[in-house]
N, C-alpha and C positions, 0 to 999 in steps of 0.2 A: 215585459217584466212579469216573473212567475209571481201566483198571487202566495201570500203567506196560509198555511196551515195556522186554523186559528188552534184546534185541539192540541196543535203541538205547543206553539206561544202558551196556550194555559198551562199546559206541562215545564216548559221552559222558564217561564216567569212567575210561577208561582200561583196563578190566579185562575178564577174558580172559571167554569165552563161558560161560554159563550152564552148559552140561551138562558140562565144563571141573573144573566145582568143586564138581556137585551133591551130591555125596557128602562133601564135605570137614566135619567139625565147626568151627563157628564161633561164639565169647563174642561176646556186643556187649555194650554197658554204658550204659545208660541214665540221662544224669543228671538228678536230678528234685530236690522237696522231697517233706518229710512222710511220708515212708514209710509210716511207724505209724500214720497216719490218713489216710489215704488210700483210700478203700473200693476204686478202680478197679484198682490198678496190677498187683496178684498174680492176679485173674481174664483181667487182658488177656495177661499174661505167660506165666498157665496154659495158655491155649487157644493160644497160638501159637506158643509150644513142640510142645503136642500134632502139632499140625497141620504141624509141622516141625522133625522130632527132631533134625536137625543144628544145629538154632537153640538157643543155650541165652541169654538175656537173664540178666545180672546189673545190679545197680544202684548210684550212689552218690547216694548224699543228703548236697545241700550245703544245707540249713535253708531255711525262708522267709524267715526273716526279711534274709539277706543275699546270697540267692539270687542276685539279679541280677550282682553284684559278683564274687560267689565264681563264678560260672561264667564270667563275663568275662575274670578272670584266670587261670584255665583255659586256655581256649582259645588268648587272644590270645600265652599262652606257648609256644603249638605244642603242647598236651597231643594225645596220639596213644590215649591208652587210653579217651577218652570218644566214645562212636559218636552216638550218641540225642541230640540236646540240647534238652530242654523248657523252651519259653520261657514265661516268665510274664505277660508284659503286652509295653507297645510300649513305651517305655523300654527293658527289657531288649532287644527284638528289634530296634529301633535300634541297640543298642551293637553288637550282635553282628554287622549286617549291615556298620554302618560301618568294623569291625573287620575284617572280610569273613575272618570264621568260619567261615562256612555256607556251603554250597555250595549255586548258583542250582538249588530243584528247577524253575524254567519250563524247562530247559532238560532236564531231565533227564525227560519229559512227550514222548509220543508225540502227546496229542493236550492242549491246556490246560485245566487246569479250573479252571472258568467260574460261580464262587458268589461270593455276596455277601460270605464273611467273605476265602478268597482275594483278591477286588478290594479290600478294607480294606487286606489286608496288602502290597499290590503299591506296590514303591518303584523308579521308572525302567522301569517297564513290567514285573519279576519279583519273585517271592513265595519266600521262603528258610525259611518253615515253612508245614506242611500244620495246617491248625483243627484241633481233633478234637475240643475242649469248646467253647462259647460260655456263658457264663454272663450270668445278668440279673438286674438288681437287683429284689426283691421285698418284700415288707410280709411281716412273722414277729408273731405276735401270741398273746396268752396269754388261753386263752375262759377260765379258771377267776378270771381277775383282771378281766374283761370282765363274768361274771357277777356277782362280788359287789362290780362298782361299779355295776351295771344297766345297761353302757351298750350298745350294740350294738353288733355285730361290725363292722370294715369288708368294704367290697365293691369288686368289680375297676372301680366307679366314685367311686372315694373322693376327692376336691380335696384340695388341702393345707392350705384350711382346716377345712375336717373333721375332717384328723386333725392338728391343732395344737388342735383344741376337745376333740376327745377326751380329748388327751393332759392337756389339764387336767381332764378328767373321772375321768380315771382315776389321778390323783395322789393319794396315801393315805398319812397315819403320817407318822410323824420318826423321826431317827436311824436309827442299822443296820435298822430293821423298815419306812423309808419305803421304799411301792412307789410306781418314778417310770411317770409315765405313755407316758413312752417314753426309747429309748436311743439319744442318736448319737454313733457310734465317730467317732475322731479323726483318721480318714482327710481328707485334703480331697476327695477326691470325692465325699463324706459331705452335703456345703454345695455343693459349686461344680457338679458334673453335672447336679445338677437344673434346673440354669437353660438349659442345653443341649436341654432335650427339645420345644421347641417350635420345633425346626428352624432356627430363626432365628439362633441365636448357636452360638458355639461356642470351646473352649479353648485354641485355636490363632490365632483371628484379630486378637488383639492388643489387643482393646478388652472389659477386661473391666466394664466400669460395670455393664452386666447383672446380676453377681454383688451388689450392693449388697442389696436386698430381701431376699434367700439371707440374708445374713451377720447382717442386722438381724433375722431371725425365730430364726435359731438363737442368738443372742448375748439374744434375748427369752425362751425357753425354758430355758436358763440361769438368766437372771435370775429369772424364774416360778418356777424350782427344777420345771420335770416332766420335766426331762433331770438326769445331775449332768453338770457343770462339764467341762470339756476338759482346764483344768489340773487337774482331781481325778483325771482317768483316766490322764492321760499320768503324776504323777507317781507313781499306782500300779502303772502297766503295765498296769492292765486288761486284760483278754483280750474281744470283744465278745461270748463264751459266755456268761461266768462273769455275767452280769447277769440274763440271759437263762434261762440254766441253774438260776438261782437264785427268780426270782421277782421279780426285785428289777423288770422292766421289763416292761411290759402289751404293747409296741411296740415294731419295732427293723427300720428298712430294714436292709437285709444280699442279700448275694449268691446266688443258687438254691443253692453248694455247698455251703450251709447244712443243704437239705434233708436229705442222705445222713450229715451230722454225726448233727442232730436225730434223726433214725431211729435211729442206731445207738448215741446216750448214752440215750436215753429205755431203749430192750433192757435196756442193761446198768445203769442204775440211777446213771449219773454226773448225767443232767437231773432235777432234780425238776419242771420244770415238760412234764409228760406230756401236757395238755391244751393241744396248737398246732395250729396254723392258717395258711394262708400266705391274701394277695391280692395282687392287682395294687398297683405302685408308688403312691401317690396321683400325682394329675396338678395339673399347673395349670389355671387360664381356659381355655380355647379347645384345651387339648391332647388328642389322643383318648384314651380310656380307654384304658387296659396298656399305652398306652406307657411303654419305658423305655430304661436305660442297660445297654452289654453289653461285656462285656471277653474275648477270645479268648488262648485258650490254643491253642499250637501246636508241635509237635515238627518238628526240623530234623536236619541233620545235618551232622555234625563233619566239614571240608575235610580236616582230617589224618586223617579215621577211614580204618584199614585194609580196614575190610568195608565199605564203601559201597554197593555193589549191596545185600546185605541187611540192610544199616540202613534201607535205602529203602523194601525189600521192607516191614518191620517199623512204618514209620510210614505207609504207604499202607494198610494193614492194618488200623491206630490207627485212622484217620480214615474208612474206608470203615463199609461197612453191616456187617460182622459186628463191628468193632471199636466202633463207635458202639448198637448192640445191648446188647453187654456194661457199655458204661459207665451208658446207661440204666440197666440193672440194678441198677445199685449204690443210685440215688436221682441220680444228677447229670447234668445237660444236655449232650448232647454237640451238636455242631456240627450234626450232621447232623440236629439233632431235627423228627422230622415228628410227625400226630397220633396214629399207632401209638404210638412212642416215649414222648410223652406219656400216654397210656393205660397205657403199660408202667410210665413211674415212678408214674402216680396208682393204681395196682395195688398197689402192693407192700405187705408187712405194714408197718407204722408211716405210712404215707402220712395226711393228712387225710383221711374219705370225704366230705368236702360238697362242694357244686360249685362253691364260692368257690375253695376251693384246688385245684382240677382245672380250674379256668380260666382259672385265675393262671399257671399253669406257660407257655401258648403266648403271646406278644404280638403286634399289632395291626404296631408298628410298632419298632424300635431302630435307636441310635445309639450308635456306639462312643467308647466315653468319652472317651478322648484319640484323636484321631486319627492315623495316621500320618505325620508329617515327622520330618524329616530331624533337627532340634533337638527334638526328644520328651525325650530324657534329658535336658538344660538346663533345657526348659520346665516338666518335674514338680517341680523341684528350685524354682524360685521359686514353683508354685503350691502346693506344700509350706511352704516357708518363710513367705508371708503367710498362708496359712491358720491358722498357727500364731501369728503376731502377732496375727493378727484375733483368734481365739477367747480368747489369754488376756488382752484388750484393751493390750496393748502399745501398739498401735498403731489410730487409729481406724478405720472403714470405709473413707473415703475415701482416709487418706495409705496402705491398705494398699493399696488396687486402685491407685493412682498408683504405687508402688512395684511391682508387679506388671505394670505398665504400661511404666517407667520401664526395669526390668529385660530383658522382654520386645521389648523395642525395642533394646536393646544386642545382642541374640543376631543381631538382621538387619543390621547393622551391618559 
């Protein structure tokens, strides 16, 4: 990562020269989720503090669960005390741009930088958060419930019928003691990304029939009883740990930021399933092994924030190679991951040692889950809403993707 011209930011942002204020103490306040479980945010904070004693990082945690929203209305209120603002997905980093929250860093950039997950985020030819995590979806899998069904482990060439055969291979018991042969959370990217990884379709384009096969294998797994149910999870509130954590599921696609969980409940004695393993996503027909789906995480910074030159400083930092170092460390994938980085999290204590899940961690190829336009927020919100008709059959396959369709076509309108 190219470092910023600070002479130019004072030019850009209004604010007076660097040597000007180098002495002055200055709070910035980083809004985030998770605090409490979050293994990265107190190490990244520690070192760059150290490194710059005038800098003192404080934080507010507005929850996951309605992160997007609560930070929305933040901002769009003129809040002036939040400096940092971590975005969570592109829905949220739509609202916020549309909102014009953020301030453009292309411009605040001596020279551009020039990666693949920046060109993801770029709306009108500028990018209004720097990556620092990329995450990617992977296979989580339980070898102590793999060994005493006899079945074999997967591998970073696994089809999806494979592991839909598995899954009934590995389905065991009734009532509270059945273990199901795998677990899928109630997200719809859970059902509808997968059909995206053969480069050919995608979640934006309008036409989702593709999705049809997706909905008919998951709504079949269900039925088979080697998943439970969607309205079983949703009206529990499920957590997609607590399945996991428990034994209760042999299998369970989930996000890399799984890994740095898993490490540190397995320590403390909150997982009892100790015996994990990651692979590569299964693929379809014709798609290359470890391809998968990837979701970016990125910090921006607040138009109203008062310290702007070192909120800048502080998420160039984030994202560059010491701050991407440190997030490794924790167990979680930062943006910048190369195969050092890789080797650093397949290092660490609790890590798998086989060389299925040390070759799981790098992929071949990704595609980011939702793409970036302009109607992101709109679009999640109806592929939310029939994914949810679909799974608890409200509504059949077809009249849901017509509705999906139906829907989708009103937003261009």
């Amino acid at each position: 990562m190219r470092r910023f011209s600070m002479g130019l930011l004072a030019a850009v942002m209004g604010m007076a020269p660097f040597s000007a204020v180098a002495q002055e103490k200055v709070t910035l306040n980083w809004a985030l989720w998770d605090w409490s479980s979050v293994a990265y945010y107190k190490p990244l904070i520690e070192a760059y503090e150290k490194k710059n004693p005038n800098i003192t990082i404080e934080h507010t945690d507005l929850g996951s669960a309605d992160y997007g929203q609560m930070v929305m209305t933040q901002l769009s209120g003129g809040a002036t005390n939040l400096d940092i603002i971590q975005i969570k997905d592109v829905p949220n980093y739509i609202q916020l741009v549309r909102a014009n929250t953020l301030e453009n860093l292309t411009t605040a950039l001596k020279e551009p930088v020039d990666t693949p997950d920046t060109k993801a985020l770029t709306v009108d030819g500028s990018f209004y958060g720097l990556p620092f995590r990329t995450d990617r979806w992977l296979l989580y899998y339980n070898k102590d419930l793999f060994d005493a069904a006899g079945v074999d482990y997967p591998t970073n060439d696994m089809t999806w019928d494979a592991y839909y055969k598995k899954a009934e291979e590995l389905t065991q018991g009734f009532g509270v003691k059945k273990v199901y042969g795998a677990h899928t959370h109630t997200w719809a990217t859970l059902v509808q990304v997968f059909g995206t990884l053969d480069g050919k379709n995608s979640l934006v384009s309008g036409d989702f029939n593709f999705l049809a096969p997706w909905y008919e294998q998951a709504l079949k797994m269900q039925e088979d009883g080697t998943v439970q149910t969607y309205a079983a999870l949703k009206t529990s509130a499920t957590h997609y740990s607590g399945p996991f954590f428990n034994g209760q599921a042999a299998m369970m696609p989930m996000g890399s930021w799984f890994i740095a969980t898993l490490i540190e409940k397995v320590k403390n004695g909150e997982a009892r399933s100790k015996s994990w393993a990651i692979a590569s996503l299964p693929h379809a027909e014709g798609v290359e092994p470890g391809t998968t789906a990837s979701q970016i995480t990125s910090l921006g910074i607040n138009r109203n924030s008062r310290h702007k030159r070192e909120a800048l400083d502080f998420v160039e930092w984030v994202a560059g190679p010491e701050g991407a170092r440190i997030i490794a460390s924790t167990g979680t994938l930062p943006s910048a991951l190369d195969k050092a980085m890789a080797e650093q999290i397949a290092g660490l204590d609790g890590f798998p040692k086989d060389e299925t899940s040390r070759g799981a961690l790098q992929s071949p190829k990704t595609y980011l889950q939702l793409p970036v336009v302009m109607n992101a927020p709109q679009l999640n919100l109806i592929l939310d809403r029939t994914h949810d008709m679909t799974m608890t059959e409200n509504v059949s396959i077809e009249d849901g993707l017509k509705d999906m369709h139906d829907a989708a076509a009103r937003l261009s309108q």
